[in-house]
DRENLUMSE-488355 format. One record per atom (N, C-alpha, C): residue in one letter; x negated, y, z. Coordinates in steps of 0.001 Angstrom, whole numbers, padded with zeros to 6 digits, always signed. Layout:
// DRENLUMSE-488355
AXYZ ...
END
This chain:
// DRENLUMSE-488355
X+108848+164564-326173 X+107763+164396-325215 X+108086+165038-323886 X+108939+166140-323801 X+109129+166930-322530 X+110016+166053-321970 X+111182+165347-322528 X+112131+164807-322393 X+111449+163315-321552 X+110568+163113-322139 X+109785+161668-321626 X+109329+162128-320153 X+108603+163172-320134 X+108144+163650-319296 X+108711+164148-317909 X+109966+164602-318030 X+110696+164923-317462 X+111205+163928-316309 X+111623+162860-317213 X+112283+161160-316859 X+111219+161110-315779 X+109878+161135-316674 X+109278+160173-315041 X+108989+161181-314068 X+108604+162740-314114 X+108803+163334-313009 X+110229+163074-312072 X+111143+162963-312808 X+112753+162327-311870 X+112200+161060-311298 X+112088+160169-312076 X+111478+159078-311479 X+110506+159047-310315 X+109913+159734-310578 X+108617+159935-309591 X+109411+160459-308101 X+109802+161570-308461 X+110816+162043-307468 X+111449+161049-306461 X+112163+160170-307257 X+112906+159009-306422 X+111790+158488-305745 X+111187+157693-306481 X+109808+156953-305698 X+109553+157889-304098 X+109089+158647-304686 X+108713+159574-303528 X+109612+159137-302086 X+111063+159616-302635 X+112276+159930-301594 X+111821+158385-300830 X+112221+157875-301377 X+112605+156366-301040 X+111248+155891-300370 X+110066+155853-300618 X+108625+155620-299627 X+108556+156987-298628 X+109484+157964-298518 X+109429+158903-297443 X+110524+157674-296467 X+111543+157764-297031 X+112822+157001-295898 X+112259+155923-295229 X+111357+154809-296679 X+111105+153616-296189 X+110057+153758-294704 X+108836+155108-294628 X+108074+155183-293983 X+109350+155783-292542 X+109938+156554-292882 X+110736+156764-291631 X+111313+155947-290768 X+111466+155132-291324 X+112772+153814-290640 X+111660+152581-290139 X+110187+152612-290828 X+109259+151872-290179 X+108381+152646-288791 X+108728+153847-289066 X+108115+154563-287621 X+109637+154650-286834 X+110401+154704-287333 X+111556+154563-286231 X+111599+152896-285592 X+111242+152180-285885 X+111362+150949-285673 X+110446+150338-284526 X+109076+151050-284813 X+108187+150633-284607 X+108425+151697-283019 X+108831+152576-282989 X+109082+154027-281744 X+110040+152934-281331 X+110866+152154-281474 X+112112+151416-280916 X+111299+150176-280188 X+110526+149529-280948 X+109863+148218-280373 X+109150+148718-279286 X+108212+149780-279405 X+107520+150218-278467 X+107969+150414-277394 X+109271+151089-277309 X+109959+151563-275900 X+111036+150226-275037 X+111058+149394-276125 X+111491+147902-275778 X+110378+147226-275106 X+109516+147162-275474 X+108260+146575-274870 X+108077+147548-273328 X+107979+148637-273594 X+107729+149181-272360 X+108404+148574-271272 X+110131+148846-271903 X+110936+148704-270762 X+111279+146883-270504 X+110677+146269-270843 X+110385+144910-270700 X+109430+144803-270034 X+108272+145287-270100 X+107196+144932-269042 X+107701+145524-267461 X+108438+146623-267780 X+108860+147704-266814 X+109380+146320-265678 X+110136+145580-266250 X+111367+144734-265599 X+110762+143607-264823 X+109725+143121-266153 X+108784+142144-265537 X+107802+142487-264234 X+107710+143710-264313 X+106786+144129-262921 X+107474+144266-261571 X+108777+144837-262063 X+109924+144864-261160 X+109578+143500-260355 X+109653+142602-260980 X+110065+141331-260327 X+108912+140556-259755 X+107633+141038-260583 X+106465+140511-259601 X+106469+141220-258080 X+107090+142592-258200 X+106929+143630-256973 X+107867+143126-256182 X+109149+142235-256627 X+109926+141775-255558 X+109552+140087-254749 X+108961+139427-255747 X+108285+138544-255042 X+107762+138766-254160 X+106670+139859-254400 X+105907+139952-253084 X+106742+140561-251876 X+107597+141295-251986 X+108648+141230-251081 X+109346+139863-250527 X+109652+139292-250916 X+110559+137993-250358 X+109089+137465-249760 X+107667+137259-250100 X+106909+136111-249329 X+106581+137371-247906 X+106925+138113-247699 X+106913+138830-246455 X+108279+138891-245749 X+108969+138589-246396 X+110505+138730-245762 X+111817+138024-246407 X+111530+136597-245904 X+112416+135959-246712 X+113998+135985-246770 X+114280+137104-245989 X+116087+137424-246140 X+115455+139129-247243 X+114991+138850-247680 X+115043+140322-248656 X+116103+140110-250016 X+115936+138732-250285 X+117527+138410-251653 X+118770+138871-251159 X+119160+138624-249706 X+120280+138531-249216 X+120797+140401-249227 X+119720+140832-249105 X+120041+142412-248675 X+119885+142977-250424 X+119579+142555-251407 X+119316+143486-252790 X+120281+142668-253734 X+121952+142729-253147 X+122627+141771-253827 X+123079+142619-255600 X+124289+142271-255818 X+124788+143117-257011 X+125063+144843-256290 X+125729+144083-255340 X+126349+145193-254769 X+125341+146691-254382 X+124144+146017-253936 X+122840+146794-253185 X+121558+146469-254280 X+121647+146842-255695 X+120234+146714-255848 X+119066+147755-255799 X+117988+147393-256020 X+116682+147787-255701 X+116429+148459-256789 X+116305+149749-256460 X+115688+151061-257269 X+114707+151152-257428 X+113841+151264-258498 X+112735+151612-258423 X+112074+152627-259547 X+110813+153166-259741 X+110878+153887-261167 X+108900+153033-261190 X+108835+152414-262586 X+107939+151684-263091 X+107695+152456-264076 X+106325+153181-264642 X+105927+153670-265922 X+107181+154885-266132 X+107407+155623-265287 X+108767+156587-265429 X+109648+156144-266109 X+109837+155085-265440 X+111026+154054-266029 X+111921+153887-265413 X+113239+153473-265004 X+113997+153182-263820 X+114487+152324-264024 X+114401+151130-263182 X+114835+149755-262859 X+115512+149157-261716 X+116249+148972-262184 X+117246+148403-260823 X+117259+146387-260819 X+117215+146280-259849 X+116866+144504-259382 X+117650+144177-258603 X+118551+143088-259039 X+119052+142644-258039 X+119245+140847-258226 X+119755+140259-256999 X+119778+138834-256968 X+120936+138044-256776 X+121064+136762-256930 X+121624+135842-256744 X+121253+134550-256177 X+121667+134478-254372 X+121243+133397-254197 X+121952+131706-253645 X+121052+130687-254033 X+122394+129544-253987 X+121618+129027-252872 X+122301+128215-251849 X+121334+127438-250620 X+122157+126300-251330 X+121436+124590-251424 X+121396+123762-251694 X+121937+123187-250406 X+122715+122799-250248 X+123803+121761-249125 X+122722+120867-248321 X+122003+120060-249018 X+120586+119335-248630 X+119995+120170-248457 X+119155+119580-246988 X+118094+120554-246453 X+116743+120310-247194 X+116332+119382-248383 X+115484+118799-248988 X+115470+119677-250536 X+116471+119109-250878 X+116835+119986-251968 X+116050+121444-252394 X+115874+122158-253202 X+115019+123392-253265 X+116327+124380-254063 X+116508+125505-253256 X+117193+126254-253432 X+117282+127084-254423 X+117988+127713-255093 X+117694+128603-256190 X+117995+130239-255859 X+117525+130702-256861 X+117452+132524-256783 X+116901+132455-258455 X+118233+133573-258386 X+118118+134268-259743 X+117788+135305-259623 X+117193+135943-260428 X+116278+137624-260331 X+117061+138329-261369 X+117790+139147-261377 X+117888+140133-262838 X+117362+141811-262305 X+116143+141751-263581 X+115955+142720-263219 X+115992+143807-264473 X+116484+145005-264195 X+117216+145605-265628 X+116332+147420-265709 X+115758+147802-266848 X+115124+148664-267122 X+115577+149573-268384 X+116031+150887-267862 X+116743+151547-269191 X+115805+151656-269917 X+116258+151412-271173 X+115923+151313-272993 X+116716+152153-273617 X+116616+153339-273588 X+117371+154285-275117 X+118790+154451-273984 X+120024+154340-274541 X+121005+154010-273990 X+121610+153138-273710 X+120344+152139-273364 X+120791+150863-273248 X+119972+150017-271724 X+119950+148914-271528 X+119296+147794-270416 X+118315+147064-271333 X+117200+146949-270768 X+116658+145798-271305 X+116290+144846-269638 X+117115+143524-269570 X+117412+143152-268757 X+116622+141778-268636 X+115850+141336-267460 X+114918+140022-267634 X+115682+139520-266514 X+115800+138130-267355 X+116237+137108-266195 X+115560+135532-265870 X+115755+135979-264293 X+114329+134792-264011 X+115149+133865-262596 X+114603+132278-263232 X+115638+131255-262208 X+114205+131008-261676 X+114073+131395-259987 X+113389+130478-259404 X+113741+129296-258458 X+113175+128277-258205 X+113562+127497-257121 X+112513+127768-255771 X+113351+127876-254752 X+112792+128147-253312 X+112629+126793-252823 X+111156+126138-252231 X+110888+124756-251259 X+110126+125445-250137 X+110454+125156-248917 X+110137+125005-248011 X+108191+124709-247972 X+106886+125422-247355 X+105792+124813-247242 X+106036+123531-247250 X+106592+122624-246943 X+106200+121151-246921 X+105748+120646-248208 X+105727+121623-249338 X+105359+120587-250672 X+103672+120419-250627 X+103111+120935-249890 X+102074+120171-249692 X+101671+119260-248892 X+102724+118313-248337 X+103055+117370-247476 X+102117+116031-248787 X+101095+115475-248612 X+101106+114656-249743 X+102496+113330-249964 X+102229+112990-250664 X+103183+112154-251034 X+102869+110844-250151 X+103757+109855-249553 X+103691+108831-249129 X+103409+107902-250359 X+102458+107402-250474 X+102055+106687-251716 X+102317+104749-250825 X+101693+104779-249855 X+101388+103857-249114 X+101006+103488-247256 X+101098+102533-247093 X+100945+102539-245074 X+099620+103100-245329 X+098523+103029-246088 X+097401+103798-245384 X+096731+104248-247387 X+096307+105263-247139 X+095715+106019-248240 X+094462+106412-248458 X+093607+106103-249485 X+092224+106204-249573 X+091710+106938-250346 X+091626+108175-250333 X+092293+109015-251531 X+090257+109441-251960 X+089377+109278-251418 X+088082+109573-251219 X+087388+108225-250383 X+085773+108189-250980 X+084984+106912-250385 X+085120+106914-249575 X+084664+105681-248568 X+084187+104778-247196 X+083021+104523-247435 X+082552+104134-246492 X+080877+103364-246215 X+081408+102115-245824 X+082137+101823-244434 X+083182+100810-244705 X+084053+100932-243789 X+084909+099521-244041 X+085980+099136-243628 X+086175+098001-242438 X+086954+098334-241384 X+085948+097281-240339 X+087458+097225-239713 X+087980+095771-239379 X+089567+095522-238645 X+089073+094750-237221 X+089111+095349-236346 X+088706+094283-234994 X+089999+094253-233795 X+090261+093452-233964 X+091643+092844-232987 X+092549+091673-233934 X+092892+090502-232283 X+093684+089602-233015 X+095035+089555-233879 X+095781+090993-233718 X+096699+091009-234375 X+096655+092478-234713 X+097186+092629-235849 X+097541+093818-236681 X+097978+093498-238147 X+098802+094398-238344 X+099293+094323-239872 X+099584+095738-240674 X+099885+095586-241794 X+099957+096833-242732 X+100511+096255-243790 X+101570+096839-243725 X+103232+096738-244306 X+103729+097811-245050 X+103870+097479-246026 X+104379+098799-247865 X+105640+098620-247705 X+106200+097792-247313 X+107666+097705-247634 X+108782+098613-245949 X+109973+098874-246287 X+110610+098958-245552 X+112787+098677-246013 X+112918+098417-245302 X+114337+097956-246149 X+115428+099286-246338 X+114734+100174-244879 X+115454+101207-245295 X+115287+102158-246157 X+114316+102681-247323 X+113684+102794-248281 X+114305+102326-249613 X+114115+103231-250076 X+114629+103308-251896 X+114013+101683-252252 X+112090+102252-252271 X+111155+101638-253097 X+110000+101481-251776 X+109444+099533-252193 X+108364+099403-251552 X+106849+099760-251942 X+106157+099959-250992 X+105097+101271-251302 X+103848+099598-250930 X+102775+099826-251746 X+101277+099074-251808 X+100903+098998-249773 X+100547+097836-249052 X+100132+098647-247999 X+098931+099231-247953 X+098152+099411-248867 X+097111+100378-249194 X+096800+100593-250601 X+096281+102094-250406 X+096272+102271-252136 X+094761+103044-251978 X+093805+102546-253258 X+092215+103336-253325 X+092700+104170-254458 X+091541+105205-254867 X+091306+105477-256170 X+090368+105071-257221 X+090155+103853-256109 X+089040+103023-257444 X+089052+101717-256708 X+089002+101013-258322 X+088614+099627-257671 X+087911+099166-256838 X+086702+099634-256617 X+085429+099150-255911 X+085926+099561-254380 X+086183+100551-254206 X+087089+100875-252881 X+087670+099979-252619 X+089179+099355-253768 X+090043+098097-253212 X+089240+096747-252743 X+087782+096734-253408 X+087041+095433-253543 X+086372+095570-252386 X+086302+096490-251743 X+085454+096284-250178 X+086378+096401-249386 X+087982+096290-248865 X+088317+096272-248212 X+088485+094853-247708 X+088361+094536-246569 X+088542+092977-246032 X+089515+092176-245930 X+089418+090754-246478 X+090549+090022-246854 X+091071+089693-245644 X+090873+089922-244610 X+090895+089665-243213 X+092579+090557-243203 X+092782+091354-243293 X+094139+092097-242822 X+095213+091824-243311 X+095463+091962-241997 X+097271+090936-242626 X+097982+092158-243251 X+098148+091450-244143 X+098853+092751-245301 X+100709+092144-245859 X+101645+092683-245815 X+102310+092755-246577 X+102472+093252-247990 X+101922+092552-248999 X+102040+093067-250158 X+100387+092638-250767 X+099999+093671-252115 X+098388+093846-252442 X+098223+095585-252268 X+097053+095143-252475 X+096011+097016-252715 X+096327+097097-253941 X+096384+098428-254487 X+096674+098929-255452 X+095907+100314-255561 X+095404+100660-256704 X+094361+101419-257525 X+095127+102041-258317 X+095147+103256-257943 X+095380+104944-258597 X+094220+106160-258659 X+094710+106100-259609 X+092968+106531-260219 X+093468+108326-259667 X+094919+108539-260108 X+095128+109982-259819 X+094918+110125-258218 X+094867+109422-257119 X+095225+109902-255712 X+093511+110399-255417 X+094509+111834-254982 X+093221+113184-254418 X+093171+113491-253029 X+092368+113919-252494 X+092133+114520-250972 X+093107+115833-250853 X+093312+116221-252179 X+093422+117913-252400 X+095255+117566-253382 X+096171+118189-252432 X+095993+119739-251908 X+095818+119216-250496 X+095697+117692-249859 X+096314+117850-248330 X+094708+118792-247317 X+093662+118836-247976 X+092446+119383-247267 X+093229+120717-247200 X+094101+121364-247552 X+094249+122960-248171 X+095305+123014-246777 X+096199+122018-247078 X+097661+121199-245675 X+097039+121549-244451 X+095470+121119-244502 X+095408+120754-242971 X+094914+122259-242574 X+094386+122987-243248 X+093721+124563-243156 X+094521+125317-242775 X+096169+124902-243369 X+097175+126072-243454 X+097607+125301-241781 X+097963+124239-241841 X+098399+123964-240228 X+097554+124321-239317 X+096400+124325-239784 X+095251+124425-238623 X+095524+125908-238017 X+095571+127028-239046 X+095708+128604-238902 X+096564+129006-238704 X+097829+128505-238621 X+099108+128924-238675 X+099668+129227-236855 X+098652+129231-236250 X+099160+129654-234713 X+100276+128843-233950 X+100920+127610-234542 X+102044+126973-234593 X+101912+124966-234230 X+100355+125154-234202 X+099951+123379-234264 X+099531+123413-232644 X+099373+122041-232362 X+099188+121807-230378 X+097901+121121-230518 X+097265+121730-230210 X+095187+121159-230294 X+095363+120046-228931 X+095286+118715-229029 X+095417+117749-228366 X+093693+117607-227661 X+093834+117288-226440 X+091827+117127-226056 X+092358+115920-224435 X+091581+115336-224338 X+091154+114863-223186 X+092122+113442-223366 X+092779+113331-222160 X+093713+112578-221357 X+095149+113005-221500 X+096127+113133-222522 X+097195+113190-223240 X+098515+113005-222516 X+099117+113733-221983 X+100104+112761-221131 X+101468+114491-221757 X+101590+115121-222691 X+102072+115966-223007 X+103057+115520-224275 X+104053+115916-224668 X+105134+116011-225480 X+104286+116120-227236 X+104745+115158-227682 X+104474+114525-229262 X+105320+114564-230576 X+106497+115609-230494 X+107533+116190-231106 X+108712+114780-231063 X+109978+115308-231374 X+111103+114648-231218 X+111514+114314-233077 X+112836+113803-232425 X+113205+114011-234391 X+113458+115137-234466 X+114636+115714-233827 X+114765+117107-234404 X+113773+118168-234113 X+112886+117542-233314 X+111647+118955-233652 X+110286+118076-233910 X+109782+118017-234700 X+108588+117192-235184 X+108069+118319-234914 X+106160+117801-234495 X+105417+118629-234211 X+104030+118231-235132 X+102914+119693-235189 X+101694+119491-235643 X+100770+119281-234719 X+099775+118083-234616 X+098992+117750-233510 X+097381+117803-234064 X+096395+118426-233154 X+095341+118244-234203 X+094285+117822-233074 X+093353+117062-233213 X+092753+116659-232490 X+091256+115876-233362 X+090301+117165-232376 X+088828+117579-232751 X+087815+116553-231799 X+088511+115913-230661 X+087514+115384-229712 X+088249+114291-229677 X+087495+113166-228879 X+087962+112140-227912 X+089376+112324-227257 X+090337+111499-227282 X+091541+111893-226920 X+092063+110538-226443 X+092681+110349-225411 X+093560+109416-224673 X+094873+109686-224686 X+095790+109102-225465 X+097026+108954-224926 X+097613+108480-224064 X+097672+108821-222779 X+097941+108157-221593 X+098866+107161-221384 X+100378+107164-221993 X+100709+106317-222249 X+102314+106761-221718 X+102229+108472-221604 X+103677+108867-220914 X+104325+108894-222295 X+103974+109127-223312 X+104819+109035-224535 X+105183+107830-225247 X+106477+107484-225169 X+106834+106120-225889 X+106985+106906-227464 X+107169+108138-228221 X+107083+107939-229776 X+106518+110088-229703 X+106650+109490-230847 X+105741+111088-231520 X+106702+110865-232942 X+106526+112169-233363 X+107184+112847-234462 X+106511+113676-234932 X+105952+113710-236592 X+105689+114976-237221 X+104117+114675-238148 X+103276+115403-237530 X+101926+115543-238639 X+100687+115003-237581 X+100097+114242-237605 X+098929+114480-236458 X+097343+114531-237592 X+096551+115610-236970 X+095397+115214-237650 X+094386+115000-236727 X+093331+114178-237506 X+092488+113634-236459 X+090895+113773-237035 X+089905+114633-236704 X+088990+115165-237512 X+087850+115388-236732 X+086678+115242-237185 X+085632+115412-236724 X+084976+117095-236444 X+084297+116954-235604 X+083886+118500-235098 X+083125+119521-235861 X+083325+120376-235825 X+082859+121493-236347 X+081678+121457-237103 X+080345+120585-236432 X+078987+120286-237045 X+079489+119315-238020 X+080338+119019-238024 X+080629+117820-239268 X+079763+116342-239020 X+079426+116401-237745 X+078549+114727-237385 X+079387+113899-236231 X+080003+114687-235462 X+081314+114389-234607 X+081926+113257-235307 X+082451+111851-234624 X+083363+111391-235306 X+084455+110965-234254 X+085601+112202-234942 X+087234+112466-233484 X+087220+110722-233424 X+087810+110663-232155 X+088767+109506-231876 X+089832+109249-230866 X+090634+108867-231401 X+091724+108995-230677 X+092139+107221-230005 X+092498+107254-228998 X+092895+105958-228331 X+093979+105961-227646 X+095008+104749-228078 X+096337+104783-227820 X+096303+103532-226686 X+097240+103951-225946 X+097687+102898-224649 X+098984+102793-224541 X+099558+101395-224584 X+100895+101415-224049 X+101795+100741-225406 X+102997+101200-225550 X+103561+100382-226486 X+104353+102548-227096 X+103295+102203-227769 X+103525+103900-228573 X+103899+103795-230109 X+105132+104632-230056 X+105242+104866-231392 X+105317+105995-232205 X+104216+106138-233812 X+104307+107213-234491 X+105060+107535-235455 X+105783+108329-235570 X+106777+108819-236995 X+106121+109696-237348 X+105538+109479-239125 X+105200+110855-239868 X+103695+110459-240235 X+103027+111611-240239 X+101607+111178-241269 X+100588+111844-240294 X+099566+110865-240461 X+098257+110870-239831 X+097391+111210-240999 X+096455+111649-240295 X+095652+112642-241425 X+094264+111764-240681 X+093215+111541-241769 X+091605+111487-240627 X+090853+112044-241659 X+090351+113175-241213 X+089414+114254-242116 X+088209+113760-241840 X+087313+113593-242620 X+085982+113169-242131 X+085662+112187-241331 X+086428+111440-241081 X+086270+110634-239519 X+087515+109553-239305 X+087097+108446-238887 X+088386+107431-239059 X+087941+106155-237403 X+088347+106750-236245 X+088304+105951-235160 X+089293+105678-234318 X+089916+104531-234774 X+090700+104749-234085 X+090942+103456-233538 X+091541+103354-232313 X+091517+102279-231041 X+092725+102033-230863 X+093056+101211-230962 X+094988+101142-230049 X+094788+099574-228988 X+094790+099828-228422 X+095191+099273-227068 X+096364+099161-226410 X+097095+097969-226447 X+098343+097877-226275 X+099215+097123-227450 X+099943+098263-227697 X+101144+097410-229010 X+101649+098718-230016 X+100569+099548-230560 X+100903+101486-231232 X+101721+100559-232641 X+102739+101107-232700 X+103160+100868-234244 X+103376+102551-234671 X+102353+102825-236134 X+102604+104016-236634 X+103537+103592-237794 X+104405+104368-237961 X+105345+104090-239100 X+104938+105774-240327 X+105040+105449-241520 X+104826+106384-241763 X+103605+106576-242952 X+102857+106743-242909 X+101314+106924-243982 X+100617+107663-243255 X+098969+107206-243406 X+097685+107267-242796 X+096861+107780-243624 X+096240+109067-243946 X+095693+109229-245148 X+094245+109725-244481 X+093538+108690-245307 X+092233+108888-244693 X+091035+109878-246400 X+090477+110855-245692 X+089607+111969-246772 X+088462+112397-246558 X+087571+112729-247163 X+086567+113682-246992 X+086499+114960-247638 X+085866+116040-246900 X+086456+117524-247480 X+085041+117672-248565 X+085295+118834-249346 X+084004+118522-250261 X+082804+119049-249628 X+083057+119586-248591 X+081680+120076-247879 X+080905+118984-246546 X+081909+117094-247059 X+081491+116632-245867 X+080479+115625-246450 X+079175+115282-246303 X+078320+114805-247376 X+078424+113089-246921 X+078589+112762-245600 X+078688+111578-245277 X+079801+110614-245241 X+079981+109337-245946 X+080988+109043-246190 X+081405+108491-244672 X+082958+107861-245081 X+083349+107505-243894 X+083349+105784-243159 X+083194+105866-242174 X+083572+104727-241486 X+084806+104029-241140 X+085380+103342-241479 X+086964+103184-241106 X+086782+102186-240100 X+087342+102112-238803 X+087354+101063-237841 X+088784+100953-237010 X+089199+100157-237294 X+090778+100070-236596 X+090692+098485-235863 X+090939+099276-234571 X+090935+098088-233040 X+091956+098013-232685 X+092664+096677-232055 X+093982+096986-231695 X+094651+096205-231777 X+095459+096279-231280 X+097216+095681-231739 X+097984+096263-232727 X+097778+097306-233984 X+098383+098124-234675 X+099174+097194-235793 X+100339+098000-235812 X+101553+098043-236865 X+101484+099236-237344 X+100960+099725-238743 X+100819+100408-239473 X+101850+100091-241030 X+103280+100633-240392 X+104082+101008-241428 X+104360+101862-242438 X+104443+101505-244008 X+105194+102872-244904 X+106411+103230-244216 X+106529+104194-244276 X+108079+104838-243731 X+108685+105863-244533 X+109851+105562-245380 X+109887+107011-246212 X+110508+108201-245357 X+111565+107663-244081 X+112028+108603-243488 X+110621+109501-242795 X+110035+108841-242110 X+108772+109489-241552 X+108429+110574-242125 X+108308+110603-243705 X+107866+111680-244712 X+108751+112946-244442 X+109669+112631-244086 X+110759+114010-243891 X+110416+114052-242579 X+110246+113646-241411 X+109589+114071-240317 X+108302+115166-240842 X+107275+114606-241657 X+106028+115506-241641 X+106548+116800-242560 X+107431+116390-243244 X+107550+117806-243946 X+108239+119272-243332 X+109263+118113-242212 X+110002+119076-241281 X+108467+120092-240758 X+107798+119375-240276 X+106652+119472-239071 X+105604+120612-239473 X+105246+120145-241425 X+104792+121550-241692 X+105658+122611-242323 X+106947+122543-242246 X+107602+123737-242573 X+107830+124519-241670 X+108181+123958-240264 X+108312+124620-238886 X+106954+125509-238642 X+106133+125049-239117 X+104365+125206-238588 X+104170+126692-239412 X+103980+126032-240930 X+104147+126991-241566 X+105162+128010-242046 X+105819+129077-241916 X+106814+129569-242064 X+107031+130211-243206 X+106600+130029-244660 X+106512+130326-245681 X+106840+128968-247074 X+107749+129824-247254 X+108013+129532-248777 X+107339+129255-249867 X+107697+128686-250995 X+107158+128422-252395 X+108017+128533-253301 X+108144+129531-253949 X+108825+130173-254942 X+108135+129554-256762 X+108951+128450-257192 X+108332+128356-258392 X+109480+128939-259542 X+108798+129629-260654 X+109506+129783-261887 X+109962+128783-262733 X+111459+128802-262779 X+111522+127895-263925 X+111843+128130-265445 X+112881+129560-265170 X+113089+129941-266659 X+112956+131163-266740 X+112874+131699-267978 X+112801+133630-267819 X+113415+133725-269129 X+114309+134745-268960 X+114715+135240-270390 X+114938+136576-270334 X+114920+137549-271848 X+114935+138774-271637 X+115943+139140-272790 X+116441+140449-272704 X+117098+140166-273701 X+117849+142060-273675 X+118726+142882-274667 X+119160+144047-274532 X+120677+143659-274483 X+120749+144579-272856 X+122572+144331-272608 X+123098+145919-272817 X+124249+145871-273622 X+124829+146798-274231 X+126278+147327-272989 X+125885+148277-271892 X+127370+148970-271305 X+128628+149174-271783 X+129187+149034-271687 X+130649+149376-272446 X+131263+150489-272601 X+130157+152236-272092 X+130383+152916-272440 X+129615+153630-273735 X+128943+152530-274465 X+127775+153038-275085 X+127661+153934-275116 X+127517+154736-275951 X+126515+156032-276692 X+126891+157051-275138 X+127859+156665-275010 X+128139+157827-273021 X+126701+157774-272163 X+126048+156809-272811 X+125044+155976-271258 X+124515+157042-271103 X+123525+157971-272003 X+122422+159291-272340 X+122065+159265-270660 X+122602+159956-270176 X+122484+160815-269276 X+123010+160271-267798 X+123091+158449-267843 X+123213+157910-266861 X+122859+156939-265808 X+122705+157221-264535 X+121817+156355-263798 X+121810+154946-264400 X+120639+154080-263733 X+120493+152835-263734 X+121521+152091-263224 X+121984+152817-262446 X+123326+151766-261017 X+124211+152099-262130 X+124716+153118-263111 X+126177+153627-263706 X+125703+152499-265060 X+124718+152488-265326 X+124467+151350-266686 X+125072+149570-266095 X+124482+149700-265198 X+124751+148164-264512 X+125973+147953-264596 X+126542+148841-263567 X+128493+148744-263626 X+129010+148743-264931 X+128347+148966-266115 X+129020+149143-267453 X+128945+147967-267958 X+128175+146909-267121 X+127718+145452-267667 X+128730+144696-266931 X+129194+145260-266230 X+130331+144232-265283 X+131813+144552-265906 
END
């Protein structure tokens, strides 16, 4: 019986040992995840804190290379950030930047890596869908002059574009069979006012657009410099400009009962996108060919729908080059970037002096990764 007894006190014994170790190695584990997590968020903050650096100073990648990275201490943590950046040969193209940003873990990196692509403000340039865009109701639609047309196609162009596009049928069904159209109307249920209402706010504020008023006889951007034109009143183009380049908007006044109008003289031509916020008057007199897309909207604070009335002699072309005119026009305007994420990965990078690391900077861990 002592002998029995004995056994399972030994036994017991073991048990014991072995749920002491097992509990050790689960609090060691769990002390390991924890300080992994830390120094992972550590990295991830790193890099929100450098974003906001680059949208204030967009040569800040160029200066926090391998060579120069960015110190910082997060949660008494120390993290070093640095970048990699590629410029895309095309000025269209969206550039890339890699982020690594690296946070000591034990004697080790826990290192996050993040691919963004850099575009130019113009991505809220809307899309050229068509010669004129209806992206929000009318009250109506009214064409007065013996000649005019509206033309989707262009040869220099990938793809021919609708010469008008609604977001609802009933829209396409009140427009008048009267206009000489190249092509049909076409109904997209997705086409929105928004983001370009947000477009015209940021051009409007941006200190960088030319507020057009009166009797017009002033400079309408070139190719290589497309300009933002905005125009709140009655406006005459006198007729010293044979072409324009860039963004023009054309919008009703402040009380929101104003309806802008603009009147063209002469044999004028537009490259790029016309905007009519609230308000759609427009006169051409003469021979105006706009090339380009016409996007006519209402903002959600404008309760009255719109009137569309086009007088004239107008040639109202899709133009895809035009589109890179307006995008030039609000990137110049606006001087800010759009930084989107595309991948993130995180992961523990091991120095090549291991167990040496203890007692060594963030910059002496990095170099151990190279």
């Amino acid at each position: 019986m002592l002998i029995i007894c004995a056994g399972v006190l030994i036994s017991l014994g073991f048990v014991v040992i072995s749920t002491s170790n097992t509990g050790k190695m689960l609090t060691q584990k769990n002390v390991n995840y924890a300080e992994y997590t830390m120094a992972k968020n550590a990295a991830h903050t790193a890099i929100q804190i450098a974003m906001q650096e680059i949208n204030q100073d967009n040569d800040w990648p160029n200066t926090h290379d391998i060579n120069n990275p960015w110190v910082t201490t997060i949660q008494d943590r120390e993290v070093a950030l640095y970048m990699e950046y590629y410029q895309d040969a095309n000025y269209w193209d969206p550039d890339s930047l890699w982020i690594y940003s690296n946070a000591s873990y034990r004697n080790d990196i826990v290192q996050v890596r993040s691919l963004y692509l850099k575009q130019p403000f113009s991505s809220l340039v809307p899309e050229f869908k068509a010669a004129i865009q209806l992206p929000t109701g009318f009250a109506s639609f009214n064409i007065d002059g013996n000649a005019h047309g509206v033309n989707g196609k262009a040869s220099h162009c990938d793809n021919d574009m609708p010469p008008i596009i609604t977001n609802t049928q009933e829209a396409a069904d009140r427009i008048p069979n009267s206009i000489n159209m190249d092509g049909s109307i076409e109904v997209d249920p997705t086409l929105n006012y928004q983001p370009t209402d947000e477009l015209v706010e940021r051009l409007y504020n941006s200190g960088n657009a030319n507020m057009v008023n009166g009797d017009w006889s002033g400079p309408l951007g070139t190719e290589d410099n497309p300009g933002v034109f905005f125009i709140e009143n009655d406006v005459k183009l006198t007729g010293q400009q044979s072409k324009g380049y860039g963004i023009m908007v054309i919008r009703s006044g402040g009380a929101l009962e104003y309806e802008g109008a603009l009147e063209v003289a002469g044999n004028f031509e537009w490259n790029g996108l016309i905007i009519f916020e609230n308000a759609f008057d427009f006169d051409g007199r003469g021979t105006p060919t706009l090339n380009g897309s016409i996007v006519v909207g209402n903002t959600d604070n404008q309760e009255d729908t719109i009137n569309i009335d086009i007088g004239g002699n107008i040639e109202i072309n899709y133009d895809c080059e035009a589109e890179q005119y307006a995008k030039m026009a609000a990137a110049d305007a606006v001087k800010q970037n759009k930084y989107s994420r595309i991948v993130s990965t995180e992961n523990i990078r091991y120095p090549s002096s291991g167990n040496n690391n203890a007692n060594k900077s963030i910059i002496d861990k990095i170099k151990g990764l190279l």
